[in-house]
N, C-alpha and C positions, 0 to 999 in steps of 0.2 A: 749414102750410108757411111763412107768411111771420112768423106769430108764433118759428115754430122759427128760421127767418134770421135774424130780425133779434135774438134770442138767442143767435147763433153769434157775430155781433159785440157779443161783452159785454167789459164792462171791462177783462179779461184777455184778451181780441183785440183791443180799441185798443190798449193799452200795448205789446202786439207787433209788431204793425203799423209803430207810431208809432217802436219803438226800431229798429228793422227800416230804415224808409225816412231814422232819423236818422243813425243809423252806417254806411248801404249805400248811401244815395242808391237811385236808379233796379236797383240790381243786383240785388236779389234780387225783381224781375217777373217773370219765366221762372218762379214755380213758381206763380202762381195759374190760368194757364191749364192747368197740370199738377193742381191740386187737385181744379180746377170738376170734371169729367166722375167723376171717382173719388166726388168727396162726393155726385155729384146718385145716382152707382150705389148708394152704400152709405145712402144718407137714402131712396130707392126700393125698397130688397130693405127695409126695417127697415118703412115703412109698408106696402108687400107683404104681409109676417108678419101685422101686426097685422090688416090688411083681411081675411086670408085664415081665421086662426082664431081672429080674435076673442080671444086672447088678450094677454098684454104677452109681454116676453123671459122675464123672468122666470118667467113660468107657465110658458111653452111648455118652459124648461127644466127646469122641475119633473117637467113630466110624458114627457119625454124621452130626459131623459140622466141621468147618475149626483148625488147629493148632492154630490159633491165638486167636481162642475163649477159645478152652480147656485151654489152660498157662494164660489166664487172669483170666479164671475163678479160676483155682486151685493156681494163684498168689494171690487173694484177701481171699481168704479162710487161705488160711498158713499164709498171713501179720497177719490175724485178729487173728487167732488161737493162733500166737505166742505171739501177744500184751496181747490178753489176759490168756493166761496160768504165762506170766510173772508176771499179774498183782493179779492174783489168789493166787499164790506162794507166791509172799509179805502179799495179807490178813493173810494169814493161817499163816506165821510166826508173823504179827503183833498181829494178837489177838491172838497166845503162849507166848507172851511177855506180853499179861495183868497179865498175872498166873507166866512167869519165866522172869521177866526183865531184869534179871543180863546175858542171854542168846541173842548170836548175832543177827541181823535178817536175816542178809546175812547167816548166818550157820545153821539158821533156814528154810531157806530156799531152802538151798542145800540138808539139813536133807529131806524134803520133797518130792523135782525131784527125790532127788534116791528111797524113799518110793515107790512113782506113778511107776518111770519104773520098778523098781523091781517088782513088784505087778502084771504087766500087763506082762513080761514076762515068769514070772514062776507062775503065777496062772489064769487059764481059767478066763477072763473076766465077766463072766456068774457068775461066786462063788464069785469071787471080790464085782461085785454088789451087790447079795444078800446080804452080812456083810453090805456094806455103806449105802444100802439104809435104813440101822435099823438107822445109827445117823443122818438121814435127818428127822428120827420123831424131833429133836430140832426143825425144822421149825415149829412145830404146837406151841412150845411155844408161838409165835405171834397171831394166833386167842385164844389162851387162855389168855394171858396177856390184848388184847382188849376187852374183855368180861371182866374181871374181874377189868380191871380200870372203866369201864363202858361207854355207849358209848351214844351221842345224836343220836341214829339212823336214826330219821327222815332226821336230816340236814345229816348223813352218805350216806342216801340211793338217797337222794335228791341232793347233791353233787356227786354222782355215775352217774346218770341217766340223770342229765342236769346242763351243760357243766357252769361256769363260767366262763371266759377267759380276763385274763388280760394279753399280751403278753407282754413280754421284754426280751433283751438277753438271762438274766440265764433262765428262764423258758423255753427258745425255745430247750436252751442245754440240761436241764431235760429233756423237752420231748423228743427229738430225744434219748436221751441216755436210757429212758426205752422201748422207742419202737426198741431200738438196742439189749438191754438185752433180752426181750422180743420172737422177729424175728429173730433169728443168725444167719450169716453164717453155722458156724461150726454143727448148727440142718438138715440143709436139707442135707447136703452129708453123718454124720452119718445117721441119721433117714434109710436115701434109703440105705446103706450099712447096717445097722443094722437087715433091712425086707430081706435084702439077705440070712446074716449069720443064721435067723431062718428057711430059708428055706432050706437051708443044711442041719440043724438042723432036720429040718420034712421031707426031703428027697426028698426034691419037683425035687433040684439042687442036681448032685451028687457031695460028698464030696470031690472024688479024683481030682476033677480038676475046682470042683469050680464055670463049668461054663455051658452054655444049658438054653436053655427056660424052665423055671420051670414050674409045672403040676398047675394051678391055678381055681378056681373057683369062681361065685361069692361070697358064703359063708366066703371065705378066705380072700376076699376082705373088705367084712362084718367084720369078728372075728380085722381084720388091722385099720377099723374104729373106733370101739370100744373100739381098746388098746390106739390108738391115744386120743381118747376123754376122758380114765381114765386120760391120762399122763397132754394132755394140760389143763384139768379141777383143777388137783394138781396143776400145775406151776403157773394159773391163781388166783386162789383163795389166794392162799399161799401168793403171792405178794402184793394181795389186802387187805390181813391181815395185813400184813409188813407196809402199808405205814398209815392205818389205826392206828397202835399200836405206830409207832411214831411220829402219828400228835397227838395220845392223850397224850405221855407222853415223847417227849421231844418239839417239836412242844409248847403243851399246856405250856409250862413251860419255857419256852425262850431260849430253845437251839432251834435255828432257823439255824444252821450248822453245819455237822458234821465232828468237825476236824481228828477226829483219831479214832481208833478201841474203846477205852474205853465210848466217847461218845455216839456212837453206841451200845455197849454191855449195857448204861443203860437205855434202851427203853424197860427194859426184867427185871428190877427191882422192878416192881411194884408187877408180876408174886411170888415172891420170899419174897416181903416185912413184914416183920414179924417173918423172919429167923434169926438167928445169923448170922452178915455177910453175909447178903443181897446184896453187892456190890459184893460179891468177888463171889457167888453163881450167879450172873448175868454174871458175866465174864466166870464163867465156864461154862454155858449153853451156854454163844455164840459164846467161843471158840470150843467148842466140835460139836455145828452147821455147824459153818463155816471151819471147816479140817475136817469134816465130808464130808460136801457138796463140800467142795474144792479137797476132795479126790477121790469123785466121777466125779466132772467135769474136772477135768487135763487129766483125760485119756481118756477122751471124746474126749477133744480139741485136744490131741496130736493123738486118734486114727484115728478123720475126718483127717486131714491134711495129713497123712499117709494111709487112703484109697485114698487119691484127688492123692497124685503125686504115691502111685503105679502103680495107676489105668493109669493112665497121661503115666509112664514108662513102663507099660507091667510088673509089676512085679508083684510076690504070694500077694495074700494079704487076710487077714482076721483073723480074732481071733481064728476062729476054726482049723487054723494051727499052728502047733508048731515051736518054735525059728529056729529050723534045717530045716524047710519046708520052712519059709519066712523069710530069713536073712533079705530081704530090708525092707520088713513091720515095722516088729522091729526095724528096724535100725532107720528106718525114724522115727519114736516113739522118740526114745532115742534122735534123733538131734533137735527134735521137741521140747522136754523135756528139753534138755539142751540150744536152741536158747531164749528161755521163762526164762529159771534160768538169762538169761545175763544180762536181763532187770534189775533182780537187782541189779548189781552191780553200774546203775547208778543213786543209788541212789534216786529214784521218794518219793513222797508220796504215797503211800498206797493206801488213800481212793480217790486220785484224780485220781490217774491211773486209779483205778478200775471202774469210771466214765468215763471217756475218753476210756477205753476200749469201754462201751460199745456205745458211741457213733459214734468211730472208725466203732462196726460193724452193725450200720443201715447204714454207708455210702456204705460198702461192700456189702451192703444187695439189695443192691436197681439195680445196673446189673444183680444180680443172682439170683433175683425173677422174672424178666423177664423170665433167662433161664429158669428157670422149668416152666412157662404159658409155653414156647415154646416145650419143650420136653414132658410136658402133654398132650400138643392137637396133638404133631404128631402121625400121621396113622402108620408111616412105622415104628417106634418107639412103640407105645401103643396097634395098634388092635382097637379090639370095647372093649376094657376097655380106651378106652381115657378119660381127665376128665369130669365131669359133670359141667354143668354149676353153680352149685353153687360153686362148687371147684374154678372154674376159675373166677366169680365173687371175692371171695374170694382174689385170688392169684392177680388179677390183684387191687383190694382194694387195697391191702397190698402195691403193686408196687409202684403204687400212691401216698399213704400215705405218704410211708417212703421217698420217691422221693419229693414231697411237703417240707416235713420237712426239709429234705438236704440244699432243696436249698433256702429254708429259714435262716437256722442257717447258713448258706455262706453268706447271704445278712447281718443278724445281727453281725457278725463279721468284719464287714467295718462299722460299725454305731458307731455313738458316743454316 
């Protein structure tokens, strides 16, 4: 739950956020209180799934529905995963180049893929996390920076709670691209293979083979709720500081765009101001955030992707086996890892990719929140743990939502 959170705010959800609260100021608050309850339903029915039969999405769709759904679903999850692992990888070398500019980004880059696979090969997943999620405490820089530039709260909380809407192109592409960062593909098929591998973990499923109806309760079900609602309460909040801190201090101050890493990293200068080299002390708190965070979500995106098509191919998979137990698991990591390095070499912007990533995956998002409504409420599938109507309220909100948005920002791309 909180490793999944604090993964929801990667790279390509700072950059969102940040360009969000720098062109909009306070305006675009009113949809995180609209996101929270839908993400905590649909990150809940997806660990539900996996608690319940012990399987990932992937399987479960294998052995459910037709060939043709399974390769769509696990095509839209890998396109998305790969756009954005690619687009991750250039953050994280762009904001190393605030600190070492004389240093390539393309090699900085590469520096990094082999980092993540390395990492995730030869070190348990589990211990991995534990180190990164210490330099995801940068992200609290953002509600302290907001507190400490000081804030009109009222118009804050009044802009949170009721909606101002001025609709136009770029805004319509904002919104879908945080409600894309936000809702990911790549959350629901980790999240449900994640609730698997702890129950290997707790012995529910046996380890040797990975697979069986796991021993379940409602309690367990309970303890899955709770981790959910630590994890999606950090990803939400965190964001909402983000977009808050740079409507007060680049926003208020007429950077109303954010071209590159550096403009970004000075929404965190306020935080700092009064230091010697206050600039450069801003660069290294957001550099160290974003390869922190960027560290932690690469092997996020390249592990979903790598549960979807093992799952998809019949092969080992899981983090609690070692390289010599799941050659393909791994492997599929490493192609995963290295299809995402590609992206760089042509050359994108940084901060736009990592925009367009995420708007790329609300559009992914929007067939594969159906699938889990559908895999939720099946009997033959769930049992009487099938979801609860809030959940499905939730999940099918979310459908909507993001399905509205789509096919809006389709309509406002043929507009003059």
């Amino acid at each position: 739950g909180v490793v999944t959170g604090a993964a929801d705010d990667d790279p390509s959800g700072i950059a969102t956020y940040s360009q969000a609260g720098a062109i909009y100021g306070y305006g675009l608050l009113w949809l995180f209180p609209i996101m929270f309850p839908l993400l905590l339903a649909v990150q809940e029915s997806c660990a539900r799934i996996g608690a319940v039969t012990g399987d990932g999405l992937a399987a479960i769709l294998k052995k459910h529905y037709s060939r043709k759904v399974l390769y769509a679903a696990v095509t839209l999850v890998v396109v998305a995963n790969t756009v954005n692992i690619g687009a991750d990888l250039a953050a994280m070398a762009a904001t190393t180049q605030l600190l070492l500019p004389e240093l390539p980004s393309v090699g900085l880059a590469i520096f990094f893929a082999v980092v993540c696979v390395v990492m995730q090969v030869f070190v348990p997943y589990k211990t991995y996390a534990k180190v990164l999620k210490w330099l995801a405490i940068a992200l609290f820089a953002y509600p302290i920076t907001a507190f400490l530039v000081g804030q009109p709260w009222g118009e804050v909380l009044a802009r949170t709670f009721v909606p101002n809407i001025t609709f136009n192109k770029e805004m319509v592409y904002i919104i879908v691209g945080i409600l894309g960062t936000t809702i990911s593909p790549y959350l629901f098929f980790w999240n449900t293979s994640e609730v698997v591998e702890d129950e290997v973990e707790e012995r529910r499923i046996k380890a040797s083979s990975g697979t069986g109806v796991p021993r379940i309760s409602k309690s367990f079900i309970r303890k899955i709720r709770l981790d959910n609602l630590a994890g999606m309460t950090l990803a939400s909040v965190s964001a909402w500081f983000i977009v808050i801190a740079c409507a007060s201090t680049l926003n208020a101050h007429g950077i109303t765009q954010i071209e590159n890493a550096q403009d970004a990293a000075a929404a965190l200068e306020p935080l700092v101001q009064g230091f010697p080299h206050a600039g450069l002390i801003a660069k290294l708190l957001f550099s160290v955030g974003i390869i922190g965070i960027g560290l932690l979500a690469v092997p996020v995106l390249a592990g979903s992707s790598s549960y979807a098509v093992s799952e998809a191919l019949g092969l080992k998979e899981g983090f609690y086996r070692t390289f010599n137990k799941a050659h393909g698991f791994y492997g599929i990591i490493i192609l995963a890892t290295l299809a995402g390095l590609g992206i760089n070499f042509l050359h994108i912007d940084p901060i736009q990719a990592l925009i367009f990533t995420a708007v790329f995956n609300a559009v992914a998002s929007v067939p594969l929140l159906f699938m889990i409504y559908r895999v939720g409420n099946n009997p033959d599938i769930m049992g009487i743990y099938k979801n609860s109507r809030w959940s499905n309220a939730g999940v099918l909100a979310a459908f909507a939502l993001m399905g509205i948005a789509t096919i809006v920002l389709g309509w406002s791309v043929f507009q003059p």
